[in-house]
N, C-alpha and C positions, 0 to 999 in steps of 0.2 A: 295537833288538831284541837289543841284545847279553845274554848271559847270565851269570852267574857261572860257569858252568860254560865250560871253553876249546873252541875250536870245533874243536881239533886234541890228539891225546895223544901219548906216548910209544909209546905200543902199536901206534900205525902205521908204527914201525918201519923200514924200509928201502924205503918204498914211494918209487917213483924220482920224481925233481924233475922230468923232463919225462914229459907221457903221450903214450901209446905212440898215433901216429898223430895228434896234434896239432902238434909239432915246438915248442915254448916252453914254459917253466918257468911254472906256476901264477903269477898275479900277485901274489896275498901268499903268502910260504915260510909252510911246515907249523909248527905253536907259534906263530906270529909274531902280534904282535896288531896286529890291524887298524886301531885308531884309529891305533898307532904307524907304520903303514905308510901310510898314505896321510894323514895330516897333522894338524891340530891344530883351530883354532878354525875354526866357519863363518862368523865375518864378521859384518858389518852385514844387517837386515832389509833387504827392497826396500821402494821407496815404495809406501805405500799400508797398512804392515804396522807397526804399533809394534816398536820397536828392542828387542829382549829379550837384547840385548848378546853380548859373546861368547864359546861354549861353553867352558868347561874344556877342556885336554888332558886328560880321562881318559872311559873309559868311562860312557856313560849307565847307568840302571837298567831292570831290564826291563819292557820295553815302549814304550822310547821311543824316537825315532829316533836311530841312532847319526850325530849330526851329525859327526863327524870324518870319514866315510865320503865324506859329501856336499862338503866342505869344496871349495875350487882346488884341482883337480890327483885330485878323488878319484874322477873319472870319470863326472859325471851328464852331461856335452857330449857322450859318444859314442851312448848311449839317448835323449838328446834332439833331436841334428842338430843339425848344424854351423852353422846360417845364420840368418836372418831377414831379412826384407823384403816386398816385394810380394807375389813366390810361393817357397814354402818350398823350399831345395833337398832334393835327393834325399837326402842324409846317408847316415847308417851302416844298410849293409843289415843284413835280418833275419838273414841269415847270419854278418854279422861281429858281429850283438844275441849270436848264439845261442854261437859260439866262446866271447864274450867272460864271458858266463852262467856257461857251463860250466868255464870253464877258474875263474873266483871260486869256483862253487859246490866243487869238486874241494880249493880250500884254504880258505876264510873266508865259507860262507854269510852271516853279516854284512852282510860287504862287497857281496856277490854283492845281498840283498836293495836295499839302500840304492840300487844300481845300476837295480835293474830297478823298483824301485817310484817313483826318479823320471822316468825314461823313460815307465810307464805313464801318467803326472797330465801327463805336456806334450806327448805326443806330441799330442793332439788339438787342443793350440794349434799345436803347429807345424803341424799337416798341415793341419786346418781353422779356424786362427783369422785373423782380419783382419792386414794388415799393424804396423797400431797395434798390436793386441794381442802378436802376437810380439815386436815392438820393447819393446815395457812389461814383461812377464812372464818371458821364454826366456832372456835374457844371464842374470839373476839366479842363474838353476836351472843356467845353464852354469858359471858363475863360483864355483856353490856357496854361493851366499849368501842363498837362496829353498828351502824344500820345497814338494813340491806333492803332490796324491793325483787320486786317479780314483774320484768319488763316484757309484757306480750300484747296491749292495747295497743293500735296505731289508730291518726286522724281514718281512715279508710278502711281498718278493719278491725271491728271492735266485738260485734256478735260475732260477725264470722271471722274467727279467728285465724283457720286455715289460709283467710288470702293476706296475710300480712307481704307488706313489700320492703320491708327493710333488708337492703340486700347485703349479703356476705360475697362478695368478690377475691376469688382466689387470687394472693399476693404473693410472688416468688419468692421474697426476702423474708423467709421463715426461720425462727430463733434459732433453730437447731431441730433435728430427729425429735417427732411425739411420739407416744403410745400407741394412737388410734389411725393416726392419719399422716404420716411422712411427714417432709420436714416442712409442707404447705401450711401457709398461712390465709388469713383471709382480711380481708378490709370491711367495714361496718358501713353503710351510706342509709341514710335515711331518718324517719322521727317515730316514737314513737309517744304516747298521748296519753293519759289518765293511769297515769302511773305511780302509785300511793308509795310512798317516801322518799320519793324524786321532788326535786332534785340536791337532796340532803344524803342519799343513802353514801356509805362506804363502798361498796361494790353492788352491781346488779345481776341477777338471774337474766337474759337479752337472749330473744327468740329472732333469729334471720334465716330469711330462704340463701342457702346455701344451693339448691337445684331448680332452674326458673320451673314453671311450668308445671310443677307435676304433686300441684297442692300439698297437703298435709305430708304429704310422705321426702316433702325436699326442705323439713325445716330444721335447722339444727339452733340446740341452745347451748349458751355462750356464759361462762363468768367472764364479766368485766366489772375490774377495779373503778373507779371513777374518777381516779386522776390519770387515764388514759389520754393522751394526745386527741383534740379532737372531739371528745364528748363535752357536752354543752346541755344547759336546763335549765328551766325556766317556771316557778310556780304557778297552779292556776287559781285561780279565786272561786268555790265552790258554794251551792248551798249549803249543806255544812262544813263548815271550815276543816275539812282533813288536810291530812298532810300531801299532797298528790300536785305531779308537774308533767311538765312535755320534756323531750329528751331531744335532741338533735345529735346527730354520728356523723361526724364527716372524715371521712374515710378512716375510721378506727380501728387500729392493728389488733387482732387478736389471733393465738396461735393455735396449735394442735394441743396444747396445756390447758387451754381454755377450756378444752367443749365439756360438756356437762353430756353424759352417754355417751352417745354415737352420732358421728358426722349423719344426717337426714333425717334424723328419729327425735328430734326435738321436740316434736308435737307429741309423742308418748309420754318425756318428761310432762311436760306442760297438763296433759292430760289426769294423767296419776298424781300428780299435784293437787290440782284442782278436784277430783272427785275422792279425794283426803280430806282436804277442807270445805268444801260445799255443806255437810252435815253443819258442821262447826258456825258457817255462816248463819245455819238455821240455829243454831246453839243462841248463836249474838240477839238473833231478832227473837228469841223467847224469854231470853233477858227482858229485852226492852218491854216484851207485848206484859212481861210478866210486873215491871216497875210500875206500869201504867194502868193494870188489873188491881195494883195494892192502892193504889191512891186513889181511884175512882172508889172504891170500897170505903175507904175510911175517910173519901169526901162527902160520899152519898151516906155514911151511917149519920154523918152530922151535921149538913144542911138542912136548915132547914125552909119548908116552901109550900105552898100549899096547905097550908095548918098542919102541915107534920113533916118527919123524915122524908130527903129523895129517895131510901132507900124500901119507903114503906108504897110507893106510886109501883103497881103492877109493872108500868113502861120500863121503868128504871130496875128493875128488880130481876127482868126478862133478861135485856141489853145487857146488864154483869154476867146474870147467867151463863147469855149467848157464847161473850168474851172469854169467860172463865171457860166451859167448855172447849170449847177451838184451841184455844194456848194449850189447853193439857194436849189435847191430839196432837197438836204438832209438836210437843214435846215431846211424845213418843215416837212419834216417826222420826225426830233427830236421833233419840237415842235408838230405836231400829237400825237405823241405819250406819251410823257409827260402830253399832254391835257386829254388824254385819261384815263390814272392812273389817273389823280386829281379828274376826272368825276365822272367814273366807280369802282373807287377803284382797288387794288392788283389783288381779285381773280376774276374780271370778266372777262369772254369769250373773249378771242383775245388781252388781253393785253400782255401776253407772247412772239407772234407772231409780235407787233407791235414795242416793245421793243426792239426782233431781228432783226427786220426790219431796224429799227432806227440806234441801232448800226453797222449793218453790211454797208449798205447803206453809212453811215456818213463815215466810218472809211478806205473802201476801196476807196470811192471820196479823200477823204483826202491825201492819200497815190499817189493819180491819180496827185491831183491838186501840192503835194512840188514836186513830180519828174517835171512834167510839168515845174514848176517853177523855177529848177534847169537848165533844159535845155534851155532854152531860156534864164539864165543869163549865163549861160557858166563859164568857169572856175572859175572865183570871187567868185560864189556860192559855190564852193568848199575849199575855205580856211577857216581854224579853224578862228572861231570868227563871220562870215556872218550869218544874220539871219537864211537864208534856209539851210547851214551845220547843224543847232541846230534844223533848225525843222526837216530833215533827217535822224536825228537820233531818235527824239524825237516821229517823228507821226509812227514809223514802232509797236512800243509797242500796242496801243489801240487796232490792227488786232490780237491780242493774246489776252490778258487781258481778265478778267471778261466775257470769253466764244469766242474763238478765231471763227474765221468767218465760218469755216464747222461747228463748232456750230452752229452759228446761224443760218444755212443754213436749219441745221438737225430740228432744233427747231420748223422754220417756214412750213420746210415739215411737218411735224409729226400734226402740225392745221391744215393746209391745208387738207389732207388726212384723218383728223380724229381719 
């Protein structure tokens, strides 16, 4: 997803290398490019995945995944967890997800994305896949030498997630005896749609109704590799260039080996996924609201207009205020609630609700705090290349993503009420 345009400018100016109440210097420095910071080629394919050799040290083009990001050493083992075996260890909490978001998103969204989009595609192997499974798939995504994505958006069910129609069709000719489910197999038919490291990933996280009819509770999720017979993908051209494609399944083998939980309980995965990272979401956009709070600062300390400082006009001095304010709150409500999951665990009482809290809170401040931002720089912010054009484009995605804000609206009523 990287872009021709720099994810940092000149014009942020004097904004300080450590942020205030975090205590450490942003991961990648300000101008610095990211592929150059965190390393070079990703390596060999895993087994299972044709070798497509290895990447260039230079930026991808847009929309595809910045494999440099991913590479050893470029941080997809702290969003994925440290371990595998039997039972998956505890790993890197949602709190240290949500620092670590934020403190990327604050210098190199890039980088920031790469991070949490392969954290999102493994966390449901780590947390619900078999021992095999973790053993086969997780080292790869640690080591950097694997992408992976989290397949649950379809053209027709995107909010509402529960009606997805990608069907799993039970298929006689099953490999042999599974774990969970005899020796049935199932067939894959259908598309799904805005799916961020598609159609590049190494294996997918694939959410299909397994039981017609009987919504959320007949969804089972599925590893599949992606040199399965049959799957197909296709990139899309977004507002900002992330890395995200459509998928097509035509009639895709996958077995009782595959499933990730339990045959019908898919949407749980899916669920406890996503209200793991939804904080974290809010993590990215307090990065961005926060890059875009230091530059307006040390734009407005040194323009000047009006026979003096922007910083010294009441209007302008209010409006930072405003911005600075709002970002902290929802920085604490990410880190509330992140606190909360580490505490409490997944399925306790109101972590749902704080999670949508988080997100929503975080994402629409954010959205508040780069327009803010842009208008008080005035046109400069508007030319290809200025920090805030990049964050403009960049911070409108997280108000969609992973439960777009009526989501979370819906979600937070629905506890509230009961």
């Amino acid at each position: 997803m990287f872009d021709d345009a720099p994810a940092v400018d000149s014009d942020r100016g004097s904004a300080p290398s450590v942020r205030p109440g975090r205590g450490s210097a942003p991961v990648v420095g300000p101008g610095q490019d990211p592929a150059a910071a965190v390393g070079s080629d990703r390596g060999s394919a895993p087994a299972g995945r044709p070798d497509r050799g290895s990447a260039p040290n230079v930026a991808p083009g847009p929309g595809q995944v910045p494999a440099p990001a991913v590479r050893p050493g470029g941080g997809s083992g702290p969003a994925v967890g440290p371990s595998h075996g039997a039972t998956p260890a505890r790993g890197t909490g949602a709190l240290d997800l949500c620092l670590m978001r934020e403190s990327l998103a604050y210098a190199c969204t890039e980088a920031e994305t790469a991070l949490a989009l392969q954290g999102l595609g493994a966390y449901p192997v780590h947390a619900h896949g078999t021992a095999a499974q973790r053993e086969r798939w997780l080292p790869p995504v640690r080591a950097g030498r694997a992408i992976v994505a989290f397949a649950l958006s379809e053209p027709g069910a995107g909010s509402d997630a529960a009606a997805l129609s990608l069907t799993a069709t039970p298929d006689g000719s099953g490999s042999g005896p599974g774990t969970r489910s005899g020796s049935q197999g199932w067939r894959l038919t259908g598309e799904k749609c805005w799916i961020s490291n598609a159609p590049e990933a190494d294996f997918y996280t694939v959410f299909a109704r397994t039981s017609p009819g009987t919504g959320a509770r007949g969804v089972t999720a599925f590893l599949v590799p992606a040199d399965r017979a049959g799957l197909t993908g296709t990139r899309l051209d977004m507002l900002s260039p992330h890395p995200i494609g459509a998928l097509v399944f035509d009639g895709v083998r996958v077995g009782p080996e595959d499933v990730l939980g339990e045959v019908d309980r898919g949407f749980r995965v899916a669920m406890t996924t996503l209200n793991r990272f939804r904080p974290s979401v809010g993590a990215f956009a307090v990065g961005m609201a926060a890059a875009a709070l230091d530059a307006t600062l040390a734009y407005t300390a040194e323009r000047e207009a009006f026979g003096g400082k922007l910083k010294d006009l009441q209007s302008v001095a209010h409006q930072v205020a405003e911005m600075a304010t709002r970002t902290e709150a929802a920085r604490l409500m990410v880190y509330a609630a992140a606190s909360a999951y580490d505490r409490e665990g997944a399925g306790a009482p109101g972590i749902a609700r704080r999670a949508a809290m988080a997100k929503l809170l975080a994402t629409e401040n954010a959205q508040y705090v780069v327009d803010a931002a842009v208008q008080l720089h005035g046109a400069r912010a508007l030319q290809r290349g200025h920090l805030l054009e990049h964050l403009y484009r960049e911070v409108r995605a997280p108000r969609v993503y992973e439960g777009a804000s009526e989501v979370q609206r819906t979600i937070i009523a629905k506890e509230l009420y009961g």
